[in-house]
C-alpha positions, -999 to +999 in steps of 0.1 A: -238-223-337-226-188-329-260-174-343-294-183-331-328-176-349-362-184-334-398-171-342-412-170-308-436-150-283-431-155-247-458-160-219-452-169-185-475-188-169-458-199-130-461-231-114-447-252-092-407-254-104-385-288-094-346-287-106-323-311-089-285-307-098-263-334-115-237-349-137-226-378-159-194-390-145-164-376-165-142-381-197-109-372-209-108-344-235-073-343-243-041-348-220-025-311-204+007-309-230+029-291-201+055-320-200+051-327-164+024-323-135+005-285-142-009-282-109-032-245-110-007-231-128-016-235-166-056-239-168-071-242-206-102-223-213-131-232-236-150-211-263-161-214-296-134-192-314-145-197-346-184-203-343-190-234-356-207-246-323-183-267-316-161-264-282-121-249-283-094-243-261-067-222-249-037-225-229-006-224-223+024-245-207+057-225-192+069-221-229+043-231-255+008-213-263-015-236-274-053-237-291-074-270-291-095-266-320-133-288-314-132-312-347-159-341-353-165-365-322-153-344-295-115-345-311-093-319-310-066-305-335-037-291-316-026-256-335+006-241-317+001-204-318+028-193-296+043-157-306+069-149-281+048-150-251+036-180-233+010-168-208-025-180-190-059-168-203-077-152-181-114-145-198-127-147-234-148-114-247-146-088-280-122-068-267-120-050-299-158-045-305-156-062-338-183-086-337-158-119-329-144-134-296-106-123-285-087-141-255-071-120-225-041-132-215-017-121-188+005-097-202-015-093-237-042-099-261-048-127-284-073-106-313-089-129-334-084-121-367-097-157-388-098-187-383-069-203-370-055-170-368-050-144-339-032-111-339-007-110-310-015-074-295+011-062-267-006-032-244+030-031-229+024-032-196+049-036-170+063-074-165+056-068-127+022-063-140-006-092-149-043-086-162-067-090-137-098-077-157-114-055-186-137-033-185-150+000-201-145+021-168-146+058-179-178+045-203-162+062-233-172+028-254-135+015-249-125-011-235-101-008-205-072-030-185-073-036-146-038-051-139-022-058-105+012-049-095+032-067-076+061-050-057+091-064-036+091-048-003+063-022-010+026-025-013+013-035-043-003-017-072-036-018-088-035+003-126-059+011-144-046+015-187-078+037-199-080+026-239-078+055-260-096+072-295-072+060-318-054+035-300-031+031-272-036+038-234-030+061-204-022+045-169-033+060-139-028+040-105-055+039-086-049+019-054-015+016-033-030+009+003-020-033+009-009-061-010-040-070-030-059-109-037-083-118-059-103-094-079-137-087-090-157-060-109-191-052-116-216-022-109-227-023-072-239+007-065-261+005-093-248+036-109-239+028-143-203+026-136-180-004-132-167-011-095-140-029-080-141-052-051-101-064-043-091-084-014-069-076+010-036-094+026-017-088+057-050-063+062-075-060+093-101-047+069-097-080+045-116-062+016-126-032-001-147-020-027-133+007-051-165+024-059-168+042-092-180+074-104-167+089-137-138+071-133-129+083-100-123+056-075-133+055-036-120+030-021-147+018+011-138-013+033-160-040+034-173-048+073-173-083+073-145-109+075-127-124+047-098-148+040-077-131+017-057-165+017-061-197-007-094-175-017-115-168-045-141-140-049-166-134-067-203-113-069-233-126-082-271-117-073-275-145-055-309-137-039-329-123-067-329-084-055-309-070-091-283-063-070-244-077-068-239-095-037-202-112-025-190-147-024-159-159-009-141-184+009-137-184+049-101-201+059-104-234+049-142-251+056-163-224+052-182-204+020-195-172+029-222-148+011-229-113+020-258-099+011-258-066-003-285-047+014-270-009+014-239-017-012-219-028+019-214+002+041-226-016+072-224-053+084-247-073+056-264-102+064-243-131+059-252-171+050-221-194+054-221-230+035-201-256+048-175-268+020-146-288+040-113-278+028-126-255-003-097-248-023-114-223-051-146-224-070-170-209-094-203-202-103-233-204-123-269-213-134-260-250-134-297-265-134-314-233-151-339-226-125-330-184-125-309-187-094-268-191-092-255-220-081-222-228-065-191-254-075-162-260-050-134-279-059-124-293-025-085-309-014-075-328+014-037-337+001-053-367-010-081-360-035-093-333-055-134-333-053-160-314-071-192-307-049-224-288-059-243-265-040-278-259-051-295-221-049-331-228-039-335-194-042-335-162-013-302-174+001-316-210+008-289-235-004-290-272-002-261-293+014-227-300-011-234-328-030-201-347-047-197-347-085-168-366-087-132-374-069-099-370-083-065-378-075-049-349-056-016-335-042+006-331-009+013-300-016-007-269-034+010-241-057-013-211-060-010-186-091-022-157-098-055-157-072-074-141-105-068-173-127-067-200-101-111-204-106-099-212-143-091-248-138-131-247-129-147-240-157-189-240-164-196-239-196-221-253-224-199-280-240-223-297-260-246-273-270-276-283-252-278-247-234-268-263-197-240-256-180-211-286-183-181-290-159-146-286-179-121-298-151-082-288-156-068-317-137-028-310-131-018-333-102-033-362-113-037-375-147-027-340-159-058-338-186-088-318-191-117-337-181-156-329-191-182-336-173-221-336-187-245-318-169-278-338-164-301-315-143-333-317-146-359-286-143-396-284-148-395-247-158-424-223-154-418-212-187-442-218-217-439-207-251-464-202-280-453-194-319-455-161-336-441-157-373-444-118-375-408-111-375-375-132-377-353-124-347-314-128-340-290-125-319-254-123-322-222-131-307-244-163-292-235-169-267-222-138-257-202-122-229-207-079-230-229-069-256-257-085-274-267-072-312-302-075-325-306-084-357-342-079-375-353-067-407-368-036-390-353-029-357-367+006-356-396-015-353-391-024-321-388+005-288-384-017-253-364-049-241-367-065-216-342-101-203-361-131-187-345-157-167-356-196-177-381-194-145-394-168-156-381-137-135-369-104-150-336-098-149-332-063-168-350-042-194-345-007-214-352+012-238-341-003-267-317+027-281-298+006-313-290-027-322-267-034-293-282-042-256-253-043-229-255-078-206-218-081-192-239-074-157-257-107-161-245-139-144-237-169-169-266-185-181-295-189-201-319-162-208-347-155-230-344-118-250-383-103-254-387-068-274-419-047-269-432-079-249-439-096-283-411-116-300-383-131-279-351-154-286-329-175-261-296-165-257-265-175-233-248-152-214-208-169-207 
């Protein structure tokens, strides 16, 4: 369900924590309806767009806009809601700030309006143009549009469409320097405002970091070396500092983190994984030990296979480990760099607040394919009952911001956000009924106000 209610305090008492990383081998969903082979090109998304806990879709084929809606025994009603524009989804959040999930697309927004309904909303943006990200960059409350532009014989464009009181938008480009990769944001200077880390093609300096301050962009090149090529990046805390550290791919075999030690202004400390012929990847809390784990989809013109890579934690990772194999192609067609991790998706399937594989398989079988995460985790977490007050949380899970919904919240003063083993992840002053989590990594968390009452939620 979309909404969770629990009457809980939470303790933390640490011992020794085991967690091992795994999966039930995988089953069809529901066949890709593209007509012939997809490849990376169309990936379908899953979310709960009308919050009845069970799992939809989106996606789209060259002409067709599609959503799979969860029914009854993991079946799935197809409902065409194409409306002139057949594009990819890019990320699910409330763009709007009403309370309900919307879908970004490429070139629009799909604003859900009830069920089995969305607005179509058209930013109109340039058709050079595609959506790369959203975020509330000049903090006015407002959501934002990061799109990249792509020009012929010129270097490309990166535009930031600042939402407006009232509606509507006001571009401003805000980087011109190379032709640009894949994209990532978040705040990694810690400063309260969102950052953008592009990379680079045809570039000696293969990436740089657009740092933010009241919406003022300096752009500051990253002194390590990156494969702006066949690449996905990403940033994560991946050793437990509360700070936003890089991942990326090398050429082919290698994955590289950089630790962000002084947000990147000198050469970092850097861990490389070996991950033999990584095509893209994503990332997440797969076996909910508070540390982000890693998972590659790998080709060799042969096969397409998934491995894991466990985080033990401080930048310790374990060896990949294969999930499954499947068939692959001769040849590989790359779209947009910013959706290609789409065909990758982690998310919570079947409700059981882990982590499950949803595979976009287009060169094979051409079918979405779900595969049930099985970790296991003796967590250093235990819990003991208190009935004082009746706590939830809502959207659940959720991707920006979380509202609190008690009988008193004025009540309550302090938050603080605990990962499953136990380490703190953020706290606040609790100002309102709405805490901000879009910095946290996906994954399960447990919620505690003045250090009493506390509810799981799951961060997407």
């Amino acid at each position: 369900m979309n909404k969770k209610y629990l009457f809980i305090s939470l303790f933390f008492f640490p011992f020794f924590c085991f967690s091992q990383i795994s999966f039930e081998a995988s089953e069809v969903l529901f066949d890709h309806p593209s007509s012939s082979n997809a490849g990376l090109g169309y990936p379908f998304i899953p979310f709960d767009y009308n919050s009845d806990g069970l799992t939809d879709f989106i996606g789209a084929t060259f002409n067709d806009q599609y959503i799979y809606k969860g029914m009854a025994g993991d079946q799935f009603e197809q409902i065409d809601i194409y409306q002139g524009f057949s594009h990819n989804p890019l990320k699910v959040m409330d763009f709007d700030n009403d309370g309900d999930m919307d879908v970004i697309m490429e070139r629009y927004i799909n604003l859900y309006e009830s069920v089995d309904s969305f607005t179509f909303f058209n930013p109109n943006i340039n058709f050079q143009e595609d959506i790369v990200e959203v975020a509330d960059f000049d903090n006015n409350g407002i959501n934002d549009l990061l799109t990249h532009k792509s020009i012929t014989f010129d270097n490309d464009e990166l535009i930031i469409h600042y939402g407006q009181v009232g509606g509507g938008f006001i571009s401003e480009v805000i980087y011109s320097d190379f032709d640009y990769g894949d994209i990532e944001v978040g705040d990694i200077d810690g400063n309260g405002d969102v950052d953008i880390l592009v990379l680079l093609e045809f570039a000696t300096n293969q990436a740089a970091i657009l740092f933010n301050s009241a919406a003022v962009f300096t752009p500051s090149f990253v002194p390590v070396f990156f494969s702006a090529t066949r690449s996905t990046i990403k940033l994560a805390d991946f050793d437990g500092d509360m700070d936003l550290d890089i991942i990326t791919l090398g050429t082919f075999d290698d994955i590289y983190i950089v630790e962000n030690t002084d947000n990147f202004q000198t050469a970092n400390s850097t861990t490389m994984i070996s991950a033999i012929d990584a095509d893209y990847f994503s990332i997440a809390d797969l076996d909910m030990d508070g540390d982000v784990d890693i998972l590659v989809a790998s080709n060799n013109s042969i096969n397409f296979t998934l491995y894991s890579i466990e985080n033990k934690g401080e930048l310790n990772f374990d060896a990949t480990v294969e999930v499954e194999m499947f068939a692959g192609a001769s040849s590989l067609f790359f779209p947009n760099f910013n959706y290609v991790s789409n065909n990758l998706s982690l998310y919570d399937f079947d409700g059981d607040g882990k982590k499950d594989i949803i595979y976009n398989d287009g060169y094979g079988d051409n079918q979405i394919f779900y595969l049930k995460n099985t970790s296991t985790l003796t967590s250093n977490i235990n819990l003991s009952i208190n009935k004082d007050y009746a706590i939830s949380v809502f959207p659940n899970p959720v991707n920006d911001q979380l509202k609190i919904e008690v009988e008193n919240i004025n009540d309550f003063s302090s938050y603080e956000i605990f990962s499953t083993s136990g380490k703190k992840m953020g706290e606040g002053n609790l100002d309102g009924e709405f805490i901000n989590v879009s910095s946290l990594q996906p994954g399960v968390y447990f919620l505690s106000l003045d250090q009493l009452n506390s509810i799981r939620f799951i961060k997407q």
